[in-house]
C-alpha positions as CSV (number, residue, x, y, z in Angstrom):
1,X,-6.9,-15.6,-3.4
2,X,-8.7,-13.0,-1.5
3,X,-6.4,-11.2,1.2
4,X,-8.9,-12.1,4.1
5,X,-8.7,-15.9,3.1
6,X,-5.1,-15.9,3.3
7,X,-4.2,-14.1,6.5
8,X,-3.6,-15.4,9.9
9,X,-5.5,-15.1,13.0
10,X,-4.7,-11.6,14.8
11,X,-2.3,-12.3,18.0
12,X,-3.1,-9.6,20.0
13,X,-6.1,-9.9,23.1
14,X,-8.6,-6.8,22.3
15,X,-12.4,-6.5,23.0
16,X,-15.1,-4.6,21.2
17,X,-19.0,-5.1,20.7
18,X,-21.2,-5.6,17.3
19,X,-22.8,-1.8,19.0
20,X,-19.1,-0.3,18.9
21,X,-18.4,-1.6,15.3
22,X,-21.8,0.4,13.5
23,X,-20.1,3.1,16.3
24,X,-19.0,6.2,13.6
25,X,-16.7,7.1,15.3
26,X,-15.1,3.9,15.1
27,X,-14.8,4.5,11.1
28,X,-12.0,5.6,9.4
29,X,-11.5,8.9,9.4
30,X,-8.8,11.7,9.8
31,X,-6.3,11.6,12.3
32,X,-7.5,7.8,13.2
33,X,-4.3,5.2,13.4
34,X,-5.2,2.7,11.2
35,X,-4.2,-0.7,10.7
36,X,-5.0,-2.7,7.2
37,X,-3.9,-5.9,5.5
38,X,-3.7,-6.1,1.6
39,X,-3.0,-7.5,-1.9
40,X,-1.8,-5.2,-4.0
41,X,-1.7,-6.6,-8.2
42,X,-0.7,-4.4,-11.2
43,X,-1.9,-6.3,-14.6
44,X,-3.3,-9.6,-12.5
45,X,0.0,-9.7,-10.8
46,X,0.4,-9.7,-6.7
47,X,3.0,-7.2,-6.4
48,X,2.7,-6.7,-2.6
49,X,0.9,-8.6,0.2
50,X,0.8,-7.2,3.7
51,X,-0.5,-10.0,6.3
52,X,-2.8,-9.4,9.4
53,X,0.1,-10.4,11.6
54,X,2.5,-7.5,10.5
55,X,-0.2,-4.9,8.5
56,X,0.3,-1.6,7.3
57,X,-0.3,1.1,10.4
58,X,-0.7,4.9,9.0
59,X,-2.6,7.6,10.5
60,X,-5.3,8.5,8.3
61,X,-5.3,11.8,6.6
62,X,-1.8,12.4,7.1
63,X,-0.7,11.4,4.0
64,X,1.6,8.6,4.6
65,X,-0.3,6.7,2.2
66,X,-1.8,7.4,-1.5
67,X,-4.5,10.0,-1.0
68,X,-6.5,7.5,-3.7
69,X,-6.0,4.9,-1.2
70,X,-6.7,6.8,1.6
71,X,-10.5,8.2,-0.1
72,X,-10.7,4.6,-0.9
73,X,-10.7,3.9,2.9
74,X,-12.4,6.1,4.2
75,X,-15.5,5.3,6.2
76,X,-14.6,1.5,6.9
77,X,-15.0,-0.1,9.9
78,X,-13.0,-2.8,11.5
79,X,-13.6,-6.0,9.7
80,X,-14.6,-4.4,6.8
81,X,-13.5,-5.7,3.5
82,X,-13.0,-3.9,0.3
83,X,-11.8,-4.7,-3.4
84,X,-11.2,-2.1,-5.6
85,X,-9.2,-0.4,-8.1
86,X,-7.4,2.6,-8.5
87,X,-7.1,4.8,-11.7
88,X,-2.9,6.3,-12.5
89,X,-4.3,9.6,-11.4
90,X,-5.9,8.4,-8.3
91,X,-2.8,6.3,-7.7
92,X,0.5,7.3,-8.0
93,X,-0.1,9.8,-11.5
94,X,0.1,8.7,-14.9
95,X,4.1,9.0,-15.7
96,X,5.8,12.3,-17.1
97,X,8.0,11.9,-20.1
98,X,9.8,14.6,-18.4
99,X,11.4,12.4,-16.0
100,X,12.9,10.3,-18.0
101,X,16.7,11.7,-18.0
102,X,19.8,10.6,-19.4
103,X,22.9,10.0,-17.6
104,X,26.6,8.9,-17.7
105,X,27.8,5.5,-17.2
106,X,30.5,6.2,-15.1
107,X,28.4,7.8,-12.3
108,X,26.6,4.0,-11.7
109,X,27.9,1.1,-10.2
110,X,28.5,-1.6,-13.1
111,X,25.4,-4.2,-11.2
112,X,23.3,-0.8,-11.7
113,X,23.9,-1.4,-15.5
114,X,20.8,-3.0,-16.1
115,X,17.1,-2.3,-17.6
116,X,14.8,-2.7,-14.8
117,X,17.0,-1.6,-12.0
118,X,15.6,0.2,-9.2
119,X,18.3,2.6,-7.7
120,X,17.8,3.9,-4.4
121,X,19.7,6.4,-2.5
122,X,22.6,5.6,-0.6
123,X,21.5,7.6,2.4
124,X,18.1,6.4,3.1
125,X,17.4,3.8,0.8
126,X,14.5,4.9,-0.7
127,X,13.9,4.8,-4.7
128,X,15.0,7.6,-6.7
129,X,15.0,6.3,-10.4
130,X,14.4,2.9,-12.6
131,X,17.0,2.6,-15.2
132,X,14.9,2.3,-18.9
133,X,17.6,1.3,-21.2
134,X,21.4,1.5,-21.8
135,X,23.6,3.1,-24.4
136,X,26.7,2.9,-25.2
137,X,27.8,6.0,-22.9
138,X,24.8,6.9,-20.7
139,X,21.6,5.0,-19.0
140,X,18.3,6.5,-19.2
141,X,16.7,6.9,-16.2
142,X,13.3,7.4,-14.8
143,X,12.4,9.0,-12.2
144,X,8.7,8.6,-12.0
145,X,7.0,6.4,-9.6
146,X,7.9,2.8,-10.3
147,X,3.7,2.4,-10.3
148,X,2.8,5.7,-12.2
149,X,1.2,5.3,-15.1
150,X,-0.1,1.9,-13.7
151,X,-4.5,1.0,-12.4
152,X,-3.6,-0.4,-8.9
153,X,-6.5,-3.4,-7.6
154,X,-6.7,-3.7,-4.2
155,X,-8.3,-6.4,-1.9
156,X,-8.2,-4.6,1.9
157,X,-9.2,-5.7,5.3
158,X,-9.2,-3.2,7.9
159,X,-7.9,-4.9,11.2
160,X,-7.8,-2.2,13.7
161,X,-8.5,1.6,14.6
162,X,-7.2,3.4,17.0
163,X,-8.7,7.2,18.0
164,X,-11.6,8.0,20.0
165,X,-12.5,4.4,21.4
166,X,-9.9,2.1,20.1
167,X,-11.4,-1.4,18.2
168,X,-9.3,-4.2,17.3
169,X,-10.8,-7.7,16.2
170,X,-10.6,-10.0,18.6
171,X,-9.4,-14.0,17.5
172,X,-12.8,-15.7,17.4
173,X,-14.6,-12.4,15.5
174,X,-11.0,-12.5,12.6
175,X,-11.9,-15.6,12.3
176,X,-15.2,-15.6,12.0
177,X,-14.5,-12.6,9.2
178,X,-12.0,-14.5,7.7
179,X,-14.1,-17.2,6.5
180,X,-17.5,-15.3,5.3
């Protein structure tokens, strides 16, 4: 199901005009805060969903997000929808056999002894490493990105920008979005 089918009305009180919206400088662009809901599916799967209600804010051009998904982006306007897909390079890079490293056992928990694990780091919790399969000693590792090497299809509605002029979509306009 399309993202824009499946999200909730917007909870937040904002007004704007049809005249703002054509507005360019009400379009994504650099150094714009930027508020989107998405599906995200690898191989016809949905592998993430981010609602209207609690979207993904970045500021554009910073990099906080995949610069695919950001030239993907570009140029939309609030209440714009977009369906696309993006290549490994575009996304996250196709995956480098030189990442793939081989480690003891005995450093790893025994629940990390699994194919498929994600292992994160104990600091800050982000990933560091899949383990790819298990010998008898070691664990192989990789350290690519756990979607490199994968086309990424997105479905994306843009729900608010912020910059020169902010724009948000007001209830009866979401909704009115929503359904088309």
């Amino acid at each position: 199901m399309p993202v824009w089918r499946s999200l909730p009305p917007a909870d937040r009180p904002t007004t704007f005009s049809r005249q703002a919206l054509d507005s360019e400088e009400l379009m994504i662009s650099n150094g714009k805060k930027i508020s989107i809901a998405y599906n995200l599916r690898i191989d016809g799967k949905l592998i993430k969903s981010i609602s209207a209600s609690k979207p993904l804010r970045y500021v554009h051009g910073k990099r906080q997000i995949s610069q695919g998904l950001e030239k993907a982006l570009r140029g939309l306007k609030v209440g714009d929808r977009k369906t696309f897909t993006l290549s490994p390079k575009d996304a996250h890079g196709i995956e480098n056999p030189k990442s793939f490293i081989e480690m003891p056992k005995a450093r790893f928990p025994k629940r990390d002894h699994f194919i498929g694990k994600e292992l994160t780091s104990p600091k800050d919790g982000k990933f560091l490493a899949t383990v790819k399969a298990i010998k008898q000693n070691s664990l192989i590792l990789n350290f690519n990105h756990p979607f490199a090497g994968k086309k990424l299809h997105y479905e994306v509605l843009v729900i608010s920008i912020e910059g020169e002029g902010n724009i948000n979509l007001k209830k009866e306009e979401y909704a009115t979005t929503l359904s088309q």
